[in-house]
N, C-alpha and C positions, 0 to 999 in steps of 0.2 A: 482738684489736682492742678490745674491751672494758676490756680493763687500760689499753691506748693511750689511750680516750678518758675513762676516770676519771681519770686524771694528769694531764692538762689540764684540764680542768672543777678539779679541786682544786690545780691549781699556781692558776688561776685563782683560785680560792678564795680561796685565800691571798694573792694580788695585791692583792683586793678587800680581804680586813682589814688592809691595812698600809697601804690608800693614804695614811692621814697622813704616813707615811715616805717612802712611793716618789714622791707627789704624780704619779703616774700616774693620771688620769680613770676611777673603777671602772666606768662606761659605757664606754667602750673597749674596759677587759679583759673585760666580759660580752660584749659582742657578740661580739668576737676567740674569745675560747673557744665558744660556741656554734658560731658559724659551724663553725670547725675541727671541734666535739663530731660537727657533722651530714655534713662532705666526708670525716670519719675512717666514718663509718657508712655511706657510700653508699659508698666502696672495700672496705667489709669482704663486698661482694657481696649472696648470700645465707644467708650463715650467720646474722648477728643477725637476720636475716629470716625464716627460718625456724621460730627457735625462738617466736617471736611469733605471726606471722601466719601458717604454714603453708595454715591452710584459704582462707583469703582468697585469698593467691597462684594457689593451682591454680584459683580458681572464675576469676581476671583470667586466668589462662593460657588456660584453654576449651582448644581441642582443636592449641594453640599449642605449639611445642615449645621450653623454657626460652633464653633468652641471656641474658646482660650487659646489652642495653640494654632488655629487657621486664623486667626485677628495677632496673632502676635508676626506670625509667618508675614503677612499682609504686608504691616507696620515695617517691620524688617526688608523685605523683598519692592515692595511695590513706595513709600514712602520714603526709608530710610536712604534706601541705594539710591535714590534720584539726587538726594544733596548728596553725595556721598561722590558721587562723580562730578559734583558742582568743582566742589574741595576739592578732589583731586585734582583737574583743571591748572587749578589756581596755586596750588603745593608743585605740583609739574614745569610751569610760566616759573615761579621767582626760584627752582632749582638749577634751573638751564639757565636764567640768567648769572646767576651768580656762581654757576661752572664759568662761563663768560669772563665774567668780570675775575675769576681765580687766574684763568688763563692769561690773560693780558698782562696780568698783576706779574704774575712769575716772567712773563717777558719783559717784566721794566716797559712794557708799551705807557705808560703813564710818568713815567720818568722825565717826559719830555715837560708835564707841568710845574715840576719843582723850580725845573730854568729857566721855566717861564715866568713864573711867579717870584722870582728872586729880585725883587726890586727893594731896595731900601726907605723911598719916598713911600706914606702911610697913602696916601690917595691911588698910586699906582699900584701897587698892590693889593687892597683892599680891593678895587673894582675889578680887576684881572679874574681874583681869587673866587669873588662872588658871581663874576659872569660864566666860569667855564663849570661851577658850581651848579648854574642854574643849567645850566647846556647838558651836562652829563646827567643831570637828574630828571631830563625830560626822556629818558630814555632807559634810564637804570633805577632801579628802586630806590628810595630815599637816603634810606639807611646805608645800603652799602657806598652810595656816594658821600655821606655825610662822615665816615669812617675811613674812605679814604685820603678825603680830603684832611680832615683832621690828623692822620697820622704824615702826610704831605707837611703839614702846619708847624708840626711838633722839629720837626727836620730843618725848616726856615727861621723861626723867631726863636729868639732866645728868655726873652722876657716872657712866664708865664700870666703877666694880666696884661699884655696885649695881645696874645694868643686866644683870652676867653670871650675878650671884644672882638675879636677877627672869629673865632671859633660859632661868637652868637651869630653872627652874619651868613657864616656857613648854611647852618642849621634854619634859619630864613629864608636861604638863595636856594636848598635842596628842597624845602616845602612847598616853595611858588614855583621850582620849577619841575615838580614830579605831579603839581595839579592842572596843568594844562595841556597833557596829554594822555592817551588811553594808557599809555606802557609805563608812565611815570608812576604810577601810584598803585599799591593794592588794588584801593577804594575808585581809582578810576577804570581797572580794570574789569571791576567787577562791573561798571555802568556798562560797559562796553558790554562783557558778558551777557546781563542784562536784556541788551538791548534797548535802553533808556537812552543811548547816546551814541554817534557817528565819529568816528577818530576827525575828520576833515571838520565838520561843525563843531565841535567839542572844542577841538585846537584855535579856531577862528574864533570861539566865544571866549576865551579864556586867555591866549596870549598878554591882549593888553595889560589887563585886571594883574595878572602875575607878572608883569613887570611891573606895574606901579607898585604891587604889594611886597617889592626886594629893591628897587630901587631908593623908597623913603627911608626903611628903616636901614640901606647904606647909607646912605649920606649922613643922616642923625648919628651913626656908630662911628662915622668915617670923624666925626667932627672932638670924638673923646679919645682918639689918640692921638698920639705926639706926632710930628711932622717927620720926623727919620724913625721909624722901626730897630728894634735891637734883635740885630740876624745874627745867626748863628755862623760858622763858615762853611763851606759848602765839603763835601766828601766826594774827593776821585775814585774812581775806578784804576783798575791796575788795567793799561793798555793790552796788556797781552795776555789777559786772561782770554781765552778762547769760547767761553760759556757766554760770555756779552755779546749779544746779537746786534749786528748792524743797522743803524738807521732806517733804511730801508726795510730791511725785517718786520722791525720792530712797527713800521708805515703801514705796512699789510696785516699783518695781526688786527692791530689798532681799527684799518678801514672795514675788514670782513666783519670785525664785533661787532662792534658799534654801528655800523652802516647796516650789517644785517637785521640790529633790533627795529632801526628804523623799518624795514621793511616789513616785518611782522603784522603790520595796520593792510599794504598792499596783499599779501601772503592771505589772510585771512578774505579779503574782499575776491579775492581770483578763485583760490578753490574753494572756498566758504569752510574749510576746517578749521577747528578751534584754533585759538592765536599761541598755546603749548607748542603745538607741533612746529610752527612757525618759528620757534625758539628754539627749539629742539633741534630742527634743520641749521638753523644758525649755528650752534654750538659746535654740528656736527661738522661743519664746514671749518672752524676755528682749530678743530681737536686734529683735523688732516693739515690741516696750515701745518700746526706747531709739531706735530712727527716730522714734516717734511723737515721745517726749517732747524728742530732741535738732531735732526737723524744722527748727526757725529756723536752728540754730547751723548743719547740716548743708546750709541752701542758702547759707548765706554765706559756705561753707568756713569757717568758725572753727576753729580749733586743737582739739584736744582738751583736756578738762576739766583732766585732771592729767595731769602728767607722770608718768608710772609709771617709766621706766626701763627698763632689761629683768631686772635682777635675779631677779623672780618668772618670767619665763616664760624667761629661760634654767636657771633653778633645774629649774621644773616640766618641760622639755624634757628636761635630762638626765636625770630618775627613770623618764619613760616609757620613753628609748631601754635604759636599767640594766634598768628591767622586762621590755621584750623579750628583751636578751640573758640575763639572769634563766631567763628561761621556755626560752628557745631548748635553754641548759643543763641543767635539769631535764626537759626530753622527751627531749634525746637518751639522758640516763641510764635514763630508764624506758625506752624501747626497746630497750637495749643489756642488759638483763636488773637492771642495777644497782642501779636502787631495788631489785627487788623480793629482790635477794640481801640487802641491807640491812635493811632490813623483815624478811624470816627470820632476822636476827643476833639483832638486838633481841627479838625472839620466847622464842628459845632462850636467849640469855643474863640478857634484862633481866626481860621479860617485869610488866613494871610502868610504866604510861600515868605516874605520878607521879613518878618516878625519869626519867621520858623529858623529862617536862615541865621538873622543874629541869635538868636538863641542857639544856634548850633556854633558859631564861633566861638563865641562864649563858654560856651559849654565842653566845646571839644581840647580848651585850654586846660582845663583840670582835668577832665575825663580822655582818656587817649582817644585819639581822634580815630584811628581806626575804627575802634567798637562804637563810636557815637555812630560815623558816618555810616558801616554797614547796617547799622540798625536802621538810620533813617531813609538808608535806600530799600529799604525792605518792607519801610510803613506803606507803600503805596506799590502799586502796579500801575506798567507801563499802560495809559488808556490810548486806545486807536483814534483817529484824526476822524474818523465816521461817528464816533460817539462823542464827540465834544460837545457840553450844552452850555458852553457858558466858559467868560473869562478864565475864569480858575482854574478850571478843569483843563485848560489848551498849557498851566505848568507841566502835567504829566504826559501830554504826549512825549514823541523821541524826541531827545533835542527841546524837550521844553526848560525850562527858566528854573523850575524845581531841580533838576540835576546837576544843570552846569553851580548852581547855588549850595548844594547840599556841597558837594565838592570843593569849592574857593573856597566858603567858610571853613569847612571841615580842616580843610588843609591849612590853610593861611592864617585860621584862629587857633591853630594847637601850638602853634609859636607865641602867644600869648606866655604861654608858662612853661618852663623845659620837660615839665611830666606832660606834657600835649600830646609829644608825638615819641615816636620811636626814635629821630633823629635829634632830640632834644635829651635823652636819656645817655646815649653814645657821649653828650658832650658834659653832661657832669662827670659820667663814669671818667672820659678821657681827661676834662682839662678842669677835677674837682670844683665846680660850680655849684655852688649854693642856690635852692630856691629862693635865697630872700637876694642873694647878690641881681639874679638876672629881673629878679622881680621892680629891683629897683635902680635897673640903669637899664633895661635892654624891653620891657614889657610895653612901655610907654610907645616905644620907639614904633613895635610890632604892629601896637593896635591901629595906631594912626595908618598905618601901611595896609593894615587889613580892610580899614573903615574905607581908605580913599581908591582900594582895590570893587570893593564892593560898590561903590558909587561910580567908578569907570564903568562897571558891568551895567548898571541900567543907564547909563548914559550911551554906550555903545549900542547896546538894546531896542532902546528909545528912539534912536535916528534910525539905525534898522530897519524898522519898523515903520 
């Protein structure tokens, strides 16, 4: 049964890195393979179950004599529901943010970037664009910053192929800067969750790394556009529209969001409660902001501020259901023995954290980085600092070298190719980019960003040390 359910999880696999071709929804195919991953594992009886949980079972058994439906009960009850509140977790975290990020939006709180970024010189702009890029997405999930920025983008430049050259840089500056912090990324949240990784160590290991890995591949993109940009003109507001909220408003919205996600890292280390609630709390804070300050608009039924569309939050809804069925995938393989027979390949064969790594950037380029990387934080278990016997073995402590590295690469090597990541999908879908167009003016640029990322990290490392 074990074979059964690896060859679905990886036909799966495979579904997900071609969806350019098969234009089959890679949220469907995760969910679909999950589900099946877990009704192939509850018919395989108690065999996968025992070689796991054996002592668990017999204590649920007590003086009970085995069936079919007390090993299914078991599976269900005692195995299932433990990922099962993982996932929720994690579905809870990127819903409260991206209420967050809805609310701000409908305030025009981000209004403020467009005039900011309105420079006609390709230099000043470019790096404006890529650094607030990188700033918002150390704090916001990928996606929804690389969506808003792009639809920001669509607004300023009139010329759509220098939009896809600015557009590729987005989607670079959103990747390096949602891997250097717990709240940036899925996949770093989940280290965090984990417990493989410390928000404060995590950010100190990975800062540099991600800026040299957004910085190269600017300046190389910065160098194939033209010296003045072709802008669009800007759109007034109607001064006395009374739905337009005042600068200051708009200041406070802006600071409670964003200021609160930052907090979520403190939140968690103070009461030790999940980092959901910590979001949660935030949101709920933002949701009293904007009653107080919309109170007039909101008794006169007035419309809302902006029209958003649903773009962002049909974008943001698919990632979280891809990240379920993501997760769903990757538990049934570790129950079914599969990671951890993987995990012993690697051991035996490779047995080198750096040789694992490039194979993961590489990899994560064609295969979305998300499902590489959950998978490869789930090959190993965190090992305690009392049981270290050796070099290799001190990668898996907390804060060892295998995480911060699973992570960079993961992240930083899915910009290799626009099917990489979730924010490389956003910018075909928006600014019609071809795999072979970015393959061959913007992949180059990537790699070298990635590679000189990766070699600041063990140089950093290395004097550390």
């Amino acid at each position: 049964m074990t074979i059964a359910i690896v060859v679905v999880i990886l036909l799966g696999y495979l579904f997900i890195a071609t969806e350019h071709l098969t234009h089959i929804n890679k949220a469907l195919i995760a969910i679909f393979c999950g589900t099946i991953g877990w009704v192939l594992y509850m018919c395989s009886g108690t065999s996968l179950m025992n070689a796991m949980h054996a002592e668990e079972y017999q204590l649920f058994l007590g003086s009970l004599e085995h069936t079919v439906a007390l090993s299914q009960e078991f599976i269900a009850e005692s195995i299932f529901l433990r990922y099962v509140g993982q996932v929720g977790s994690l579905v809870l975290y990127l819903l409260a943010t991206m209420s967050i990020v809805e609310v701000l939006t409908n305030n025009e709180c981000f209004s403020f970037i467009e005039k900011l970024l309105r420079r006609r010189q390709r230099g000043q702009m470019l790096w404006l664009t890529v650094i607030v890029t990188f700033l918002l997405s150390a704090c916001i999930d990928n996606l929804t910053v690389t969506v808003l920025m792009l639809m920001i983008l669509r607004k300023l430049i009139r010329n759509g192929k220098q939009r896809m050259y600015v557009g590729s840089a987005i989607v670079i500056a959103a990747s390096c800067g949602g891997c250097w912090t717990v709240i940036g990324d899925v996949t770093s949240l989940m280290l965090w969750g984990k417990e493989a990784v410390t928000p404060t160590n995590f950010s100190a290991a990975l800062i540099l790394p991600a800026i040299v890995a957004m910085v190269i591949p600017t300046a190389l993109i910065q160098r194939q556009l033209p010296e003045r940009l072709d802008l669009d003109r800007p759109a007034y507001s109607f001064m006395g529209d009374d739905s337009i909220l005042a600068w200051w408003q708009k200041t406070i919205l802006f600071f409670f969001g964003i200021g609160g996600l930052w907090f979520v890292p403190s939140f968690h280390r103070i009461t030790l409660l999940p980092p959901f609630l910590g979001a949660l709390c935030c949101l709920g804070v933002v949701w009293v902001l904007n009653e107080i300050i919309n109170m007039n608009r909101i008794r006169t039924e007035q419309p809302q501020i902006v029209s958003l569309g649903r773009s962002l939050q049909y974008e943001v809804l698919q990632v979280i259901m891809y990240c379920v069925g993501v997760c769903l995938c990757v538990d049934v393989l570790i129950e079914c023995g599969a990671m951890r027979m993987a995990s012993g390949w690697l051991d035996d064969n490779i047995h080198n954290i750096y040789l694992a790594s490039a194979f993961m950037g590489v990899m994560s380029s064609v295969l979305d980085n998300v499902a590489l990387v959950m998978s490869g934080i789930n090959l190993y278990s965190v090992i305690p600092p009392e049981m270290v016997d050796g070099t290799y073995a001190e990668s898996f402590v907390q804060n060892g070298q295998y995480w911060h590295l699973i992570a960079l690469s993961g992240n930083v090597g899915g910009c290799l190719l626009p099917i990489g990541s979730v924010a490389g999908f956003a910018l075909m879908r928006a600014e019609k980019v071809s795999l072979l167009w970015y393959l061959r003016r913007i992949s180059l640029f990537a790699f070298i960003g990635w590679a000189a990322s990766v070699g600041t990290y063990f140089l950093v490392d290395y004097f550390l040390r």
